[in-house]
VOPAGU-2260 file (C-alpha; in pm, 1 decimal, decimal comma):
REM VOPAGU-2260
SITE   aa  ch    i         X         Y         Z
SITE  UNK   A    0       0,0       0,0       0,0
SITE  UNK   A    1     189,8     339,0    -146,0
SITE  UNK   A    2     200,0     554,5     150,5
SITE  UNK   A    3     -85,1     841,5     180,7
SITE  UNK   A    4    -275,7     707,5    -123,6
SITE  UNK   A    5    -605,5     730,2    -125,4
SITE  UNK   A    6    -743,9     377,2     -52,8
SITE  UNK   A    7   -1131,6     217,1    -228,8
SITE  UNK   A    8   -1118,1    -154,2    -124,2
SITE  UNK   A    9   -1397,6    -198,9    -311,8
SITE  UNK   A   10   -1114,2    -191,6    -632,7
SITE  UNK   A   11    -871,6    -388,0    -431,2
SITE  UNK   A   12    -906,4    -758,2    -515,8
SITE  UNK   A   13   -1032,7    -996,2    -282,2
SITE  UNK   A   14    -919,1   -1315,9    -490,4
SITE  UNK   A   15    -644,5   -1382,4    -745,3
SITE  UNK   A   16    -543,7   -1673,6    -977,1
SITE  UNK   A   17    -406,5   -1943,5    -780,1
SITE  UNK   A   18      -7,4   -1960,3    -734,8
SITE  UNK   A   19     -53,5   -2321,7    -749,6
SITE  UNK   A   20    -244,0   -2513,8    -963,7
SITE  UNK   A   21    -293,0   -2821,6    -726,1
SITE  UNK   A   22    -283,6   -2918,5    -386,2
SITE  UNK   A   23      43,6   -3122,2    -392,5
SITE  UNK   A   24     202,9   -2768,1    -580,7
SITE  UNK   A   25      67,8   -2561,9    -281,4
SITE  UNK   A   26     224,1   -2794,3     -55,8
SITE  UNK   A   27     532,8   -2849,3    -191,3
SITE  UNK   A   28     557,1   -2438,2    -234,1
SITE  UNK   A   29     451,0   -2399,4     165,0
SITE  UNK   A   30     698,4   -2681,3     277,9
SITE  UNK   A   31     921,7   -2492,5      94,7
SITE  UNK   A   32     854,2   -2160,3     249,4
SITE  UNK   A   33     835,8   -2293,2     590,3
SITE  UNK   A   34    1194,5   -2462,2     604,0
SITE  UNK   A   35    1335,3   -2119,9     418,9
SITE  UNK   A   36    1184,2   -1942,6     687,4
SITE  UNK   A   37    1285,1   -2184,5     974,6
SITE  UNK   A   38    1641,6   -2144,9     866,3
SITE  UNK   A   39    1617,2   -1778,6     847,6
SITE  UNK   A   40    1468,7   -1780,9    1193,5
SITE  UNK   A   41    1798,4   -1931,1    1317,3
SITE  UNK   A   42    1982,5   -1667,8    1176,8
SITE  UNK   A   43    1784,8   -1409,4    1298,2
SITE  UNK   A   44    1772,7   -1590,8    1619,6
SITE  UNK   A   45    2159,6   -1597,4    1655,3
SITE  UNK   A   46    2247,1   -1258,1    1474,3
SITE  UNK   A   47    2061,2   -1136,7    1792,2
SITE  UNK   A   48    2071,8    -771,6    1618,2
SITE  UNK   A   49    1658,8    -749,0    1483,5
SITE  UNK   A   50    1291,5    -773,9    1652,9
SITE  UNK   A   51    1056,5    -877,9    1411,3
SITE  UNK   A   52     718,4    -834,2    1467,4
SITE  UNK   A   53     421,5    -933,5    1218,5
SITE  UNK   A   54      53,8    -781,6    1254,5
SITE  UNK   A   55    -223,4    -972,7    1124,4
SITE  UNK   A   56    -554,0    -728,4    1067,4
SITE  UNK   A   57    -888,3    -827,4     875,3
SITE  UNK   A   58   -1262,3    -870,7     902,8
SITE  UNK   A   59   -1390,3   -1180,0    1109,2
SITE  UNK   A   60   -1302,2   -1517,8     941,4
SITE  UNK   A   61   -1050,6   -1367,6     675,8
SITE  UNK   A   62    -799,5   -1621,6     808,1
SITE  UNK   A   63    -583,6   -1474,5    1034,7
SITE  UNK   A   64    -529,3   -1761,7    1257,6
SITE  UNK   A   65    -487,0   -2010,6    1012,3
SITE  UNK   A   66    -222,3   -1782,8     809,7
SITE  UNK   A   67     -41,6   -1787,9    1130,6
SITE  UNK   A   68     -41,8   -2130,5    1215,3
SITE  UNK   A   69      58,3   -2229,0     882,5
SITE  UNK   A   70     333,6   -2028,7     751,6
SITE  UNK   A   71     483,4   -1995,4    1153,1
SITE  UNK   A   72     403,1   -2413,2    1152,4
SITE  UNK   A   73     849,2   -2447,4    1133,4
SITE  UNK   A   74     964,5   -2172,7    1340,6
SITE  UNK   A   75    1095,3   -2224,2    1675,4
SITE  UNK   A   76     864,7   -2193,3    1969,0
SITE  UNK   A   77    1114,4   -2065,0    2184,9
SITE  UNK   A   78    1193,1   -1756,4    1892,6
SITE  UNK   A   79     848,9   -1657,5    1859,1
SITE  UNK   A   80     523,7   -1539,2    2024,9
SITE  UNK   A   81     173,7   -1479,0    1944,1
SITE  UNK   A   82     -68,8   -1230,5    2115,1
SITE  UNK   A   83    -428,4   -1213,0    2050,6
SITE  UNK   A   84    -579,9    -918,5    2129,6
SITE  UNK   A   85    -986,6    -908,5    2191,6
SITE  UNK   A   86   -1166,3    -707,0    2467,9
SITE  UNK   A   87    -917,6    -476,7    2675,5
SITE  UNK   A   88    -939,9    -557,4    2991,1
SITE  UNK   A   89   -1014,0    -335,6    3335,6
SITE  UNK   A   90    -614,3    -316,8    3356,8
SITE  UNK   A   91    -594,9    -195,5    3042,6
SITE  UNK   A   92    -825,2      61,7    2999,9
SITE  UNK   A   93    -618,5     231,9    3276,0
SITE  UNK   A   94    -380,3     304,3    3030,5
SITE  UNK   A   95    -320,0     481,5    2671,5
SITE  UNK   A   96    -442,2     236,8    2406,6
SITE  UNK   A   97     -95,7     127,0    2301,5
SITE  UNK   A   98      22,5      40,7    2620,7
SITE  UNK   A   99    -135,0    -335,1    2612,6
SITE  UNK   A  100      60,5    -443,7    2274,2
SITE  UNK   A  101     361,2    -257,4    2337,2
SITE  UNK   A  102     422,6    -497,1    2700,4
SITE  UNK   A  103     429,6    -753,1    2419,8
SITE  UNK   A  104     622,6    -659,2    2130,0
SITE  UNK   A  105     956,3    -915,6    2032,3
SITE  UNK   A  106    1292,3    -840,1    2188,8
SITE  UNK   A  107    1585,8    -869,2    1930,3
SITE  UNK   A  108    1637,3   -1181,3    1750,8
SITE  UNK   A  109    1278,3   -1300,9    1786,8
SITE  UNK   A  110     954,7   -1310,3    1635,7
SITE  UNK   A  111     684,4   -1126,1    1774,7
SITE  UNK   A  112     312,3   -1201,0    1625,0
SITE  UNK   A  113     -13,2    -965,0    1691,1
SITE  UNK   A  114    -297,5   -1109,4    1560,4
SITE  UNK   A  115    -488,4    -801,4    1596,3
SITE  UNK   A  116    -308,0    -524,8    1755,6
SITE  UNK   A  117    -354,9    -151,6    1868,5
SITE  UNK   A  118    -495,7    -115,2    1500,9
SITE  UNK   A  119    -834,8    -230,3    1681,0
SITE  UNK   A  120    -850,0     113,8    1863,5
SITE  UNK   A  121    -883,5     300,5    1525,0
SITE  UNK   A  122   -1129,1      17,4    1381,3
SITE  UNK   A  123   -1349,9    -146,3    1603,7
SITE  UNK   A  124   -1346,6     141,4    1852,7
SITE  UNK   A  125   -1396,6     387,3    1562,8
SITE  UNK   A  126   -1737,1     170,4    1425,5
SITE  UNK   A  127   -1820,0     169,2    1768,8
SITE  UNK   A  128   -1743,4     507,8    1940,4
SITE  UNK   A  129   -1944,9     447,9    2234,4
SITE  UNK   A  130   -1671,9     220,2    2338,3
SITE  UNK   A  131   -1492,2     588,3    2379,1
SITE  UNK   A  132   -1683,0     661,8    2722,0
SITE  UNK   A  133   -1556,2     332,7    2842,7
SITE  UNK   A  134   -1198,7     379,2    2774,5
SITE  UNK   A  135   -1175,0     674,4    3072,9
SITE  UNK   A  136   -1015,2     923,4    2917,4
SITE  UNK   A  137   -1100,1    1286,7    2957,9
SITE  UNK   A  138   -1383,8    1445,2    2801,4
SITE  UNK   A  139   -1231,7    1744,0    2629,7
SITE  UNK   A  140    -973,6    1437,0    2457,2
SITE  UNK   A  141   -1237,4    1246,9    2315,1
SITE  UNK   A  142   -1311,0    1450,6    2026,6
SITE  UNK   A  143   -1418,4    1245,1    1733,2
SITE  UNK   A  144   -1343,6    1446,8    1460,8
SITE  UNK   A  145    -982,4    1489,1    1571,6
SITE  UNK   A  146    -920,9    1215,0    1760,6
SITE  UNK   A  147    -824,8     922,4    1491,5
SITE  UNK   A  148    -632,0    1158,0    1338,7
SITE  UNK   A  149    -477,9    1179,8    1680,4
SITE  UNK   A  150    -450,6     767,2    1746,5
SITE  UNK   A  151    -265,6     729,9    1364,9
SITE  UNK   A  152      -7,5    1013,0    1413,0
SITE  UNK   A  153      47,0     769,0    1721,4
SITE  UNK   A  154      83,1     473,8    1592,3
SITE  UNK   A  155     304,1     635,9    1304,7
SITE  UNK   A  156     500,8     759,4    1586,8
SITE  UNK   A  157     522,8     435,6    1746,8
SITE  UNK   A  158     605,6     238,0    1426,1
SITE  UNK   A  159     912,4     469,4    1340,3
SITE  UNK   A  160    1002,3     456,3    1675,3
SITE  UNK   A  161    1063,1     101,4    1676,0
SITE  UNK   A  162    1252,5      95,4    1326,7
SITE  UNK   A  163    1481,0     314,8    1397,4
SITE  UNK   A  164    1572,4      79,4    1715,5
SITE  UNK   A  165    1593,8    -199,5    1513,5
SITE  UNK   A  166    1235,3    -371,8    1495,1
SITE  UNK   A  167    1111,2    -446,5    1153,1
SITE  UNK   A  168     721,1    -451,6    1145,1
SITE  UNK   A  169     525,3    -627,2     830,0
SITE  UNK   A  170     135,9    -528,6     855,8
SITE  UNK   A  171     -88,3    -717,8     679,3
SITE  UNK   A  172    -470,9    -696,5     629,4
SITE  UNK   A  173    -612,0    -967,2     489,5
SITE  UNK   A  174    -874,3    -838,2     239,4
SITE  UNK   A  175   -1205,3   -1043,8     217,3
SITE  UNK   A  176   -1518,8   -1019,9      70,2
SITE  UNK   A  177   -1832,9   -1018,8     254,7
SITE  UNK   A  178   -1964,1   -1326,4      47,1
SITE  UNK   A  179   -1670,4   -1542,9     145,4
SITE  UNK   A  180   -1710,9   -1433,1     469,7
SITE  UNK   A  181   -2099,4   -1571,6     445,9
SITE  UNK   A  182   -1953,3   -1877,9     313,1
SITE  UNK   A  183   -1706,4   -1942,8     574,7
SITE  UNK   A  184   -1987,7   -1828,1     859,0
SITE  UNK   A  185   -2209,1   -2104,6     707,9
SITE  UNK   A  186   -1908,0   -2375,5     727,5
SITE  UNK   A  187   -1866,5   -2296,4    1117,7
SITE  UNK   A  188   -2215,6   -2379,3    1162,2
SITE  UNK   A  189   -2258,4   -2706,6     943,4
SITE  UNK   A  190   -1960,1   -2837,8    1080,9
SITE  UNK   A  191   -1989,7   -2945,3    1397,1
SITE  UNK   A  192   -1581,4   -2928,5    1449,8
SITE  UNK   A  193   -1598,0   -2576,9    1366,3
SITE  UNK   A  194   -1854,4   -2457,4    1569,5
SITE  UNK   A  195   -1709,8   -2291,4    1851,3
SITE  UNK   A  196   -1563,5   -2066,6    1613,1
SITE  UNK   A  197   -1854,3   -1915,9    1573,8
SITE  UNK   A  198   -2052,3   -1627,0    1785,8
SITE  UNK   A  199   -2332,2   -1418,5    1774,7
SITE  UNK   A  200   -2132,1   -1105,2    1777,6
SITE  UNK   A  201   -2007,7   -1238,5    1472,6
SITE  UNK   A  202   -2306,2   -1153,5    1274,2
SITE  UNK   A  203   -2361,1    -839,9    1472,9
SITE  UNK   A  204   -2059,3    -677,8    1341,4
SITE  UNK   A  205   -2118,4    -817,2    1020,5
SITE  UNK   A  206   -2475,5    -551,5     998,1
SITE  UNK   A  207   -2150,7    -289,9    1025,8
SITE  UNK   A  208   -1925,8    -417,4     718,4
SITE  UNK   A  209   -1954,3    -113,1     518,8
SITE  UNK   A  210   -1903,7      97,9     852,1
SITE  UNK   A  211   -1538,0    -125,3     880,1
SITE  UNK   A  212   -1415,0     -90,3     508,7
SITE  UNK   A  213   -1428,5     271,3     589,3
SITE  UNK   A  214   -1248,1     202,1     858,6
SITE  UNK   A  215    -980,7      43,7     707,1
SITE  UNK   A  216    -914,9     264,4     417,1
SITE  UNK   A  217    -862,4     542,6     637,7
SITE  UNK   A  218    -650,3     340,0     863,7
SITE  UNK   A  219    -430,3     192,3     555,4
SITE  UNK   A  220    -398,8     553,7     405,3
SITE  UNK   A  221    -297,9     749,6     707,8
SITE  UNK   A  222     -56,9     447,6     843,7
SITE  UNK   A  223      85,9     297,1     534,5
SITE  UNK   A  224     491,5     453,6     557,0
SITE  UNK   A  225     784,1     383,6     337,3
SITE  UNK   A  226     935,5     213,2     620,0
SITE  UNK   A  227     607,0      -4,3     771,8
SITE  UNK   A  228     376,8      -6,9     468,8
SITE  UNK   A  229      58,5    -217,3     462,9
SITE  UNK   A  230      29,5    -528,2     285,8
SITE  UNK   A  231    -340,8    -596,9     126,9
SITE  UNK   A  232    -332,2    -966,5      62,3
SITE  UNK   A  233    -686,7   -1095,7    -104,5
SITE  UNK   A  234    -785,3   -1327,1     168,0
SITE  UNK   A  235   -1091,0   -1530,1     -19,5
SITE  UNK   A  236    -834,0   -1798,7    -117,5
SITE  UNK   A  237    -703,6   -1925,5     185,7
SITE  UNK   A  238    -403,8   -2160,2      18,2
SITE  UNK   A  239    -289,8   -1803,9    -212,3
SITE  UNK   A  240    -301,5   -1653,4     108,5
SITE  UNK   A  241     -78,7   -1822,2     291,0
SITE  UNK   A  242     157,8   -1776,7      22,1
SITE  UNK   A  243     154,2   -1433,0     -22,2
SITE  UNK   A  244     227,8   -1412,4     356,7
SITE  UNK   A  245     508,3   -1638,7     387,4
SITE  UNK   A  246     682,5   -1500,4      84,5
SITE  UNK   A  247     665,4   -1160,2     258,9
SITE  UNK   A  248     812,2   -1238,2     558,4
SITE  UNK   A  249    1039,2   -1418,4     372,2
SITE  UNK   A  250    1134,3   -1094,5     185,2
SITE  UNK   A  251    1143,9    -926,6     516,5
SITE  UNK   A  252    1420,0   -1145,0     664,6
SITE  UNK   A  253    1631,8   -1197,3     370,8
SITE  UNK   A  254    1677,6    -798,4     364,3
SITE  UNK   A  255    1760,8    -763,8     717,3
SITE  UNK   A  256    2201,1    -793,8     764,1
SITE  UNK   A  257    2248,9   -1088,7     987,0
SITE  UNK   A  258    2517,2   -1305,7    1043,0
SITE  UNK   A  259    2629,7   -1629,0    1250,2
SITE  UNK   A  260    2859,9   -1448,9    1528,9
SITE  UNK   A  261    3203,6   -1497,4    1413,1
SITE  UNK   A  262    3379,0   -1731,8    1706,0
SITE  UNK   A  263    3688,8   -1533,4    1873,9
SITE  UNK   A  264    4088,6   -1697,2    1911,9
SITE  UNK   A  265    4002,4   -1684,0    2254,9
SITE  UNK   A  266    3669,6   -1884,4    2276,5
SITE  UNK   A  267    3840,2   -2179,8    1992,4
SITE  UNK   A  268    4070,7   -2213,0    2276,5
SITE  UNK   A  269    3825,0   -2220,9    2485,1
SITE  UNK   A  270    3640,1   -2531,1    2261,3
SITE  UNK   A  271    3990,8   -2708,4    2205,8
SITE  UNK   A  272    4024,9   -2700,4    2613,9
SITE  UNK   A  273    3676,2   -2870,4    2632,1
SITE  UNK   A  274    3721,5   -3103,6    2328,1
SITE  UNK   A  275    4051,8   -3259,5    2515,1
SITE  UNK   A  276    3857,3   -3278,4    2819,0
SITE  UNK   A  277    3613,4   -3471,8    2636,5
């Protein structure tokens, strides 16, 4: 997403021809990804110089969890954590609305994963500005026609923040269309194994769709920078999806400058002492 450009999802594509023509292809492409990006991982693990964090955004069902699992399915659980963010809490409506991600975001040389982040304070909350009153800031603050103008310079402000100290951030928002989203409603409900997916408030935001793409292409236009840009992947294909999303991070990781750390005259003297010992 060019930064500042005026943004009509409605023009944005929600589905694309598949990458893969079959099954076995996709797999064989995403088994492929994966081990590239465990391997990377390492690196980026050891080269201890780089926080990476990656921010999953989208409408109800556009397969944020399942992107996640499946493209992070090879990376080491002790390199990388995932935060879901839902309802703030009591706790954290005490404080500024980025103080709950930012207790979370990755220290250097590991993954950090938001699968919804403080992006929800300038979505849901702005569909839903009663939610405002319950957040406890002062009146004369809560001002709606300044204040998400207010929350993006924030987040900007945040985001640059953090690259200059070293934390690369990939945003994506995975772009659905509110058939599929019928579709894959539908599915949670026929099958039984997929039913507690599925909620009530579910369909009550869905009466507000229209309410969230405006949401979102204010969001993506006032937050997408050179450095962080936003990455509109069409979401109705799940397997093209997943794709798009690991070759990104892929991307992401290659262009970072790691290295192994080199091993010093002093610490192979170290290892020979040990080796003869063993």
């Amino acid at each position: 997403m060019p930064p500042g450009e005026k943004v009509k999802l409605e023009k944005w594509p929600t589905k694309m021809d598949p990458i893969c023509k079959t099954k076995k292809d996709y797999y064989k492409v995403l088994n492929e990804h994966v081990q590239e990006l465990s391997d990377l991982q390492q690196l980026h693990y050891a080269s201890n110089h780089y926080a990476l964090l990656l921010i999953f955004q989208g409408m109800d069902a556009a397969g944020k969890d399942g992107a996640i699992r499946h493209v992070m399915s090879g990376v080491n659980p002790q390199g990388c954590e995932v935060f879901s963010f839902k309802q703030p809490t009591a706790e954290e409506l005490e404080h500024d609305f980025l103080w709950r991600t930012s207790r979370h975001l990755p220290e250097r040389g590991r993954i950090g994963i938001f699968n919804r982040s403080y992006y929800e304070d300038v979505l849901v909350v702005r569909v839903h500005p009663e939610i405002l009153r319950s957040q406890g800031m002062p009146d004369e603050l809560i001002e709606e026609k300044t204040i998400w103008e207010d929350r993006y310079q924030s987040i900007v402000g945040l985001e640059k923040h953090l690259h200059r100290n070293g934390t690369r951030i990939i945003k994506f928002f995975l772009h659905l269309s509110k058939g599929e989203q019928r579709r894959r409603f539908l599915e949670r409900i026929d099958e039984q194994a997929k039913n507690w997916k599925f909620s009530l408030a579910d369909i009550h935001e869905r009466k507000y769709w229209h309410h969230y793409m405006k949401a979102y292409e204010d969001c993506l236009k006032a937050t997408s920078t050179h450095h962080v840009p936003w990455y509109v992947v069409p979401a109705d294909d799940k397997d093209n999806a997943r794709l798009i999303v690991s070759r990104i991070v892929l991307d992401a990781l290659k262009d970072l400058k790691m290295a192994y750390p080199k091993t010093t005259a002093k610490r192979r003297r170290e290892l020979e002492s040990i080796r003869k010992q063993l």
